[in-house]
N, C-alpha and C positions, 0 to 999 in steps of 0.2 A: 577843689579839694585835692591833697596831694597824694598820691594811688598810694598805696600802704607797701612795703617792703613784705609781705608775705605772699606764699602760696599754698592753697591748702590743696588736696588733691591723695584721693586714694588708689590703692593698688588692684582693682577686681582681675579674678580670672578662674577658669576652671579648677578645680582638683588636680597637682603636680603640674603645674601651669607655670611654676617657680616663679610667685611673688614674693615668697619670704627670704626667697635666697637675693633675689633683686635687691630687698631692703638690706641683706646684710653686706650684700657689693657695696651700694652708696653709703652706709654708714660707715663700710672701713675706707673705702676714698675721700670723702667728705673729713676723714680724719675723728668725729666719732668714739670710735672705737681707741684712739692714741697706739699705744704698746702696749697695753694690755692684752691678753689674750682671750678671746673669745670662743663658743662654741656657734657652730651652725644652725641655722634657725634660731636667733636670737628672741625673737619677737617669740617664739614658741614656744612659751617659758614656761606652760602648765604641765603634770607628769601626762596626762591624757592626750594632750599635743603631741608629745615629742612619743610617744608611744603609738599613735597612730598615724603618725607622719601627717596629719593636715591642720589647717589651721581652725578654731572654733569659736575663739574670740577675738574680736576687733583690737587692736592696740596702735596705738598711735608715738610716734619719733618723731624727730624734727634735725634738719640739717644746715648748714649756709653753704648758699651757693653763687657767688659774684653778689655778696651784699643781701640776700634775699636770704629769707628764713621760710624753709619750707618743710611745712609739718606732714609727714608722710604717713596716712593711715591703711596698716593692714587688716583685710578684711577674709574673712571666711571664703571658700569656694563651692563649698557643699552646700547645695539648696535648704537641706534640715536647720545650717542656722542662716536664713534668709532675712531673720528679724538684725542681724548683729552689721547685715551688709546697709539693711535699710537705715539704720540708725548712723550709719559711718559715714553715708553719704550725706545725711544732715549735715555735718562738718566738713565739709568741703566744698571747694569750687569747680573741680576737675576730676578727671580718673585717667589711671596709666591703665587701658584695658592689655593684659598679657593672653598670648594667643601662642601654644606650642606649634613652632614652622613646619612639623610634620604631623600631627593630628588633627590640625586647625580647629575651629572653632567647636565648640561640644556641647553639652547641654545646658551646665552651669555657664557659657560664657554669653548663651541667649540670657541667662535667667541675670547675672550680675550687668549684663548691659543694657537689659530692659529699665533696668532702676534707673540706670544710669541718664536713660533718655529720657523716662518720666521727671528724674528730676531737672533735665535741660543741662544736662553734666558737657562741657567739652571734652573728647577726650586723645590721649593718644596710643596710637597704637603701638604695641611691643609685640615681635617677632620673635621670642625666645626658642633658643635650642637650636638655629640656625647652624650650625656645628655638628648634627646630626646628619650620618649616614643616610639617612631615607628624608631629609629634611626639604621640604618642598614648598619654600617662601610665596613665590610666586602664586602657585595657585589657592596657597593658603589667606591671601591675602585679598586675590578675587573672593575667594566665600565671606572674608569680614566684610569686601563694601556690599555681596548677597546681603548678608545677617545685617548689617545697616541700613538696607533700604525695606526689608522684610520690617524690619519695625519701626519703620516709616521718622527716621532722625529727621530732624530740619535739618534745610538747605544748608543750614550756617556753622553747622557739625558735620557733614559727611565730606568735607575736605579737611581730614584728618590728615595731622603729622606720623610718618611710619617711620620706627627705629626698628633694625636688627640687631640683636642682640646675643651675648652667652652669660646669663647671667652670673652662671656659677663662675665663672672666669670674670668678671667684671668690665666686658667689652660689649661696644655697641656702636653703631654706626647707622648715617642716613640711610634710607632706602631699603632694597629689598633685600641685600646680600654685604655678607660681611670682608672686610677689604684683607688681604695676604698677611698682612704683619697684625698685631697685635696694638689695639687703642682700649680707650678707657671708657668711662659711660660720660661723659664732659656732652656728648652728640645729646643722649638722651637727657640730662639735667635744664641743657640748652631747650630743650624742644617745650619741657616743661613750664620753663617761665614763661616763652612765647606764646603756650597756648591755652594754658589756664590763666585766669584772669586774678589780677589784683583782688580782693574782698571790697564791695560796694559800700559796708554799712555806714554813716559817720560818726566820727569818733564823736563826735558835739552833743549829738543828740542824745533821747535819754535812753535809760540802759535797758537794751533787751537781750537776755542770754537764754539758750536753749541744753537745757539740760539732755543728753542724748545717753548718758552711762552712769554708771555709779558703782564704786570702787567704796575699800576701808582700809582703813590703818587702822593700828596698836594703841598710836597713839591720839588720833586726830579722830576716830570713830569713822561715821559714813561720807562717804566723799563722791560730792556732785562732778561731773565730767561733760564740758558742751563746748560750745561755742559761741563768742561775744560778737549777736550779729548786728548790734546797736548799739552805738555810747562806747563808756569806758566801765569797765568793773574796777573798782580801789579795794584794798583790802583794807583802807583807813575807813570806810562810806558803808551806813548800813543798805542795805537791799534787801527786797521784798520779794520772798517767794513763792509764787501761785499755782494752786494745785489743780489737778484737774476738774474739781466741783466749785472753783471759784473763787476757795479759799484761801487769803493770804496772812503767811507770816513773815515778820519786819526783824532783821535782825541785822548784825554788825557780822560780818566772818569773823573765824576763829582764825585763818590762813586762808593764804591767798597764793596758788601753784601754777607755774607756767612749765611747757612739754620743752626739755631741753634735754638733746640729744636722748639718751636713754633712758632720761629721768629726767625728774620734776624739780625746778629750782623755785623758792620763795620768790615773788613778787608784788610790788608794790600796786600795779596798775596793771590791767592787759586792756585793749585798746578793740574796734570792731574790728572783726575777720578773726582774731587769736583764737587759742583754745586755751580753755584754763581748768583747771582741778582747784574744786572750792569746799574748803572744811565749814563744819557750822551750821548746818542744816540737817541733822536725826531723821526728818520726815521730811527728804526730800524723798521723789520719786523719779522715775524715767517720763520726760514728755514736759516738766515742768518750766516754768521761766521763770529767770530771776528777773526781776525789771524794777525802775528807780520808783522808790516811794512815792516820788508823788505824781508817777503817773504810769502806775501798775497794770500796764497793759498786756496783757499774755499771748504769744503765739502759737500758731497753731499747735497743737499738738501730734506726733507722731503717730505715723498708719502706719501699720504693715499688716502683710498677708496674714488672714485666718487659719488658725489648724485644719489638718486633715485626717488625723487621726487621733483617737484616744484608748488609755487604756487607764485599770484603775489601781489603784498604790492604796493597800492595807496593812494595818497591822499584822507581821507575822504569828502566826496561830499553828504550827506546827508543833510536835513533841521535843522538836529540838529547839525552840526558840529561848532567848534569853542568856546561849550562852557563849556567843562570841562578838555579840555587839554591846554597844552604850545606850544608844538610844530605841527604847522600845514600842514605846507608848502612842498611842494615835497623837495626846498633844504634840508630841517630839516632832509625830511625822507631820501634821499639819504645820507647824511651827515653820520645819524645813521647806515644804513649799510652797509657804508662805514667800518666805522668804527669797525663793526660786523665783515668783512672779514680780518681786521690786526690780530684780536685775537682769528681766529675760521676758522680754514683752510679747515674745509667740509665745511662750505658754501660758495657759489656762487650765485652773485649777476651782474644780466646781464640789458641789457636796454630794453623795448619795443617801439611799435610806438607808444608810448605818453609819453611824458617827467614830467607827474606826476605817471605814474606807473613804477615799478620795477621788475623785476622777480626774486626769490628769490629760489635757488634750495637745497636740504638737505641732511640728510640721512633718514629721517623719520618723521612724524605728531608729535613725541613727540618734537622733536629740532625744528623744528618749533615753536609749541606751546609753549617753552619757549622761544624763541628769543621773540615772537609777547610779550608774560606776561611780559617780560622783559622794550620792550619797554611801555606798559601801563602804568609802576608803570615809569618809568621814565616822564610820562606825555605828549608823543605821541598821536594822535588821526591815524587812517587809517584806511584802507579797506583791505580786504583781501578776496584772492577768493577760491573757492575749493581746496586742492593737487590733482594734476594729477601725473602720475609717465612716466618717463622720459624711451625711449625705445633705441635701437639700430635694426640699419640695418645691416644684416651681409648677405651680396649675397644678395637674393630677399625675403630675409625670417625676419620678422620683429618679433623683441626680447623683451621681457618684464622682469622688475625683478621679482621674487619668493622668496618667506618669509618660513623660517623653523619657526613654532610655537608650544609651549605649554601650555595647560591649567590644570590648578588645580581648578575638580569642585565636588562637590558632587556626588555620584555614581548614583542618580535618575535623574539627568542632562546630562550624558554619550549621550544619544540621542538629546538631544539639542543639542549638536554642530554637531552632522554630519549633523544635518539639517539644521543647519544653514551655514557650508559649502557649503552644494552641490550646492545652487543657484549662489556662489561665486567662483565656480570651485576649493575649496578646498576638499583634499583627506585626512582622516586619516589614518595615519601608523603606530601607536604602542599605545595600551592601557592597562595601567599599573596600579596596586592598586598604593593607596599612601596613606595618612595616614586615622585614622579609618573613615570608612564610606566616601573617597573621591574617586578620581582615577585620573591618569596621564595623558591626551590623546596629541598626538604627531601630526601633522597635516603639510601638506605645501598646500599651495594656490600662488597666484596671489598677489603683493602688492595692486595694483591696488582694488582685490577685500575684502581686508580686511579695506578697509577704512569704517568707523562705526560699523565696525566689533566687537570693542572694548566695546562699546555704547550698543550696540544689545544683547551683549554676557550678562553683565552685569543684564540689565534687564531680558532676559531670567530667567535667573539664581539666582533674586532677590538679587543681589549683592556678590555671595558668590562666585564666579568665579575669578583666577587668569591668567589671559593673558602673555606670553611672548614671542616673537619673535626676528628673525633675517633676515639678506639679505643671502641668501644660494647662487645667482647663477642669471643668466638668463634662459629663457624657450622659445620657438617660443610662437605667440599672442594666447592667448587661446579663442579668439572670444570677444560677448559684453556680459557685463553684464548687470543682472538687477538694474535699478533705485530706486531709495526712494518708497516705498510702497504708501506711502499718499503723496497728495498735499501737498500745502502752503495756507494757509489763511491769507490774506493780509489786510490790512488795505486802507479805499479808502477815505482816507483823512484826515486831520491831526487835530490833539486838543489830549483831555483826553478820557481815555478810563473809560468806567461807568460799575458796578457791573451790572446793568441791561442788557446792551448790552451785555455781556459775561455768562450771565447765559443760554441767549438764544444761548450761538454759543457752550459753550461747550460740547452738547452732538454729535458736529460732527467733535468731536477732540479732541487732548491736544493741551494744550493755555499753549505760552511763557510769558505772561505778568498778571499783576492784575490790578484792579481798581484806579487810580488815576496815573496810569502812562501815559506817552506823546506818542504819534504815529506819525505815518507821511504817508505820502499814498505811497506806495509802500514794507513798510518797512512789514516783517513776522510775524506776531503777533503770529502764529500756525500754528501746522501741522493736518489737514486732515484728517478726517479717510478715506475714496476714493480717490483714483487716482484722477488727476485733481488738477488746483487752483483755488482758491475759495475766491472772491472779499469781501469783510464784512465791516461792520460798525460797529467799537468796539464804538464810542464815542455816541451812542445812547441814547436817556436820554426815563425814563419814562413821559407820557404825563400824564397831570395835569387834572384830568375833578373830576367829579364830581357823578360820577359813580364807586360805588364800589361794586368786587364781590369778592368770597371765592377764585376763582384763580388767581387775580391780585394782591392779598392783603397778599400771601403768602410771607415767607421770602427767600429771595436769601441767596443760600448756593454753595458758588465758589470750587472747588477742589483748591487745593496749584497748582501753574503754574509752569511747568518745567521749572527752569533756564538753562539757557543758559552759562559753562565754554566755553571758546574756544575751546580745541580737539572737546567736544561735538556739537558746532556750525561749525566747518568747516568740519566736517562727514557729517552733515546733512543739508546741502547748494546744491542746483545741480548746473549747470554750468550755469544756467543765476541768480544765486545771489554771495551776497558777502555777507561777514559780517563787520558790523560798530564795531571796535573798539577804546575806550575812555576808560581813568582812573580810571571810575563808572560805564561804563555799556558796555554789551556786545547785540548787536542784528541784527540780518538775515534780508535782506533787498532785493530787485530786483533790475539788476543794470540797467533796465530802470523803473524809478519809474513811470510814469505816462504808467496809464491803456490802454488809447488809443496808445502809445507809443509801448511797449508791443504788442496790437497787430496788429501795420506796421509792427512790425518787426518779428511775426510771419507768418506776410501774404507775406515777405518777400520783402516787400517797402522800409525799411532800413537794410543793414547788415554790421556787424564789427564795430558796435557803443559796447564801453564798458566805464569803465570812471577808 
């Protein structure tokens, strides 16, 4: 059979590991791109992407390179969407693993190459950043073949091809360091062909295609996305497509789309090894196959990793609710993820005992935190309550997940995080220089007790801290931990909150809010400097007499009030709040708002009221 003229082959790598910008090197040499003008991070095409600088979704390009058609899929870095990495690699043959030459290998780059060698991926290795000051190929390159024999690669992969590279400059070269003058990535495209492999399937036989995505159009509705790893798919030939309970339905496509350069061209046929975008299927789902009618055999369908945590998504029930979003209603919110789960196979969305909340389980606070961003810009209103993380019983021994983490902080900050582990039952395990004046430090903890972990670090460290983690494993329960430092300062009744009232509350806290904004009684206006909650009266006005003195007559001078993002609002919630989120505003609320209500149910007159 004659070896197919493709390569398929994805990009994995840590968090700013520059795989996206790698892609936008090859797609403007590859030509691509033509004269056109482009922005950076192309493939990053979501407002949430390019707003947090990482990638979240998989997408897929394709290039020619001496004859060869090679569809190049980018993949996520951050462990939270670990489902979008597992599905990418269904379509492919190979992986470019990218390794930054001075940080070397990091947590996500265990976590995206482990997939990698489960699924028997060849792969090559990229040295990007070599071009960096503190850049240290060599020894970065001992820890890949470490991190390759630690997770035990066959013999038949761990004589990888090594390219150094700058991606943002579009140069790369063999081996460990990069040559005086200025070359192009021709080394690494080379390396590519040679070591990913042709696609095996044959075109003859009958059709087996794997559904791995699913996309829509305006006009084409829902759109299946895989890989043709049997036969040939026609867009003239009806195909059968089978669901995960066995079920099949027979139909003709409406269209038939092949990945060409940056987009999708009509196609008559795509052949085994291609990837193709297939219209005409309403109830297709993720995991499905399409295969020929008359011999509708299904493949396997798609695993990936289980949540770690959950938290639950309700209908907004606040005073203020209804009046800045569109969709209100619990069917709205079931509706939406619903819909969440056709296109996103780590999460999991179960029912509770109230038919306006939902339970929503992940892989992490970050994927949460975009699904909830997602739905606000869509103009959803809800609630949402703290993440808890999700344990296992194994014998009588109860199991919790454990996070491998690293931080990049300043060398005079080294002691702030062990201190700020130990209360969280985290241990550090390796502290390494890293670049001038910073250090490495290597850490594993508790999921559970890294939640605000992120928040806390942050401040510590007056911003200059880089946080990154992963799901390592399970551990037996490592006991309780400690709580939010400070109370809540609540608000005990509803109107406008006044510069006066908050001059006098701020020196027994930070305050979430400023003057002329709306409250409501129960809702969290700040946090506390003491343990305890703490009732308050933001909407307090100054009395009007007739009587002035040099201390009343002073000017009010407010500090700026810590806003409230979402990760940072649902770290810092305990388990009798939620947080209200809307289109415009995000805030911390108790989810029994009245005071006396609160405390029946502390006194334990009412329990397992939630809303």
């Amino acid at each position: 059979m004659e070896e197919a003229a493709i390569r398929n082959v994805a990009l994995v790598a840590h968090v700013d590991h520059g795989k996206t910008t790698l892609v936008d090197s090859i797609l403007r040499q590859t030509g691509v791109f033509g004269t056109r003008a482009v922005v950076d991070r192309v493939l990053d095409s979501t407002d949430q992407e390019r707003e947090r600088g990482i990638t979240i979704l998989a997408k897929a390009a394709s290039v020619h390179w001496r004859g060869v058609k090679i569809n190049l899929v980018d993949t996520p870095g951050h462990a939270d969407f670990g489902g979008e990495v597992e599905r990418a690699l269904a379509m492919v043959d190979g992986v470019l693993l990218l390794v930054d030459a001075a940080e070397g290998p990091l947590p996500q780059t265990r976590y995206v190459l482990s997939k990698a060698v489960a699924a028997d991926l060849p792969a090559v290795v990229v040295l990007n950043k070599v071009d960096r000051s503190d850049a240290r190929p060599a020894e970065v390159l001992d820890e890949i073949y470490q991190l390759f024999l630690d997770l035990e690669v066959p013999d038949h992969h761990i004589e990888f091809p090594v390219i150094s590279a700058v991606a943002r400059e579009g140069r790369s070269r063999e081996g460990v360091r990069m040559p005086a003058v200025d070359s192009d990535l021709a080394p690494l495209l080379d390396a590519v062909l040679r070591t990913v492999p042709a696609p095996i399937g044959d075109p003859e036989g009958p059709l087996q295609a794997l559904v791995t995505n699913l996309d829509a159009s305006e006009y084409l509705g829902r759109l299946a996305i895989g890989r043709v790893v049997r036969g040939t798919l026609r867009s003239d030939r009806a195909v059968t497509l089978v669901h995960a309970k066995g079920t099949a339905v027979a139909r003709r496509p409406t269209q038939l789309l092949a990945i060409d350069g940056l987009g999708r061209t009509s196609a008559k046929a795509l052949a085994a090894g291609d990837l193709f975008v297939l219209a005409g299927f309403p109830e297709v789902q993720i995991g499905d196959t399409l295969a020929d009618p008359e011999d509708p055999n299904p493949l396997p369908r798609l695993k990936v990793d289980e949540p770690v945590l959950r938290m639950t998504f309700g209908v907004n029930t606040s005073p203020l609710a209804g009046k800045e979003g569109r969709y209100l209603t619990s069917r709205h919110l079931r509706d939406r993820l619903t819909f969440e789960v056709l296109g996103n196979v780590s999460i999991a969305v179960e029912n509770t005992g109230s038919p306006d909340v939902l339970q929503v389980s992940g892989r992490g606070e970050l994927q949460l935190a975009v699904l909830i961003e997602s739905m606000r810009r869509e103009s959803y209103e809800l609630e949402v309550s703290r993440p808890e993380v999700l344990t296992r019983e194994i014998g009588t021994t109860r199991y919790e997940p454990v996070e491998e983490g690293v931080v990049d902080v300043p060398d005079e900050h080294v002691g702030t995080i062990s201190q700020a582990l130990a209360p969280r039952k985290g241990t550090v395990v390796d502290v390494r220089a890293g670049d001038a004046g910073r250090s490495i430090v290597r850490f594993e903890a508790p999921t559970r007790g890294l939640l605000g972990f992120r928040s806390q670090l942050l401040t510590a460290t007056r911003g200059t801290a880089l946080l990154h983690t992963r799901h390592r494993g399970w551990v037996p329960w490592v006991g309780e931990l400690p709580q939010r430092r400070g109370g809540a300062m609540m608000a005990d009744r509803q109107g406008v909150a006044t510069g006066y009232a908050l001059d006098k509350l701020q020196p027994r806290g930070n305050l979430f809010i400023g003057p002329g904004e709306t409250v409501y009684e129960g809702m969290v206006v700040g946090e506390s400097a003491r343990a305890g909650d703490m009732v308050v009266n933001v909407t307090r006005e100054k009395q009007k007499s007739n009587i002035r003195t040099h201390a009343s007559d002073r000017a009010i001078k407010l500090a700026l009030p810590r806003v409230l993002t979402i990760e940072s609002a649902i770290e810092l919630i305990g388990d009798d709040e939620l947080v209200e989120i809307t289109p415009s505003s995000i805030r911390a609320r108790k989810r029994l708002l009245r005071e006396s209500d609160r405390r029946r149910s502390a006194a334990g007159t009412i329990s397992g009221l939630s809303v």
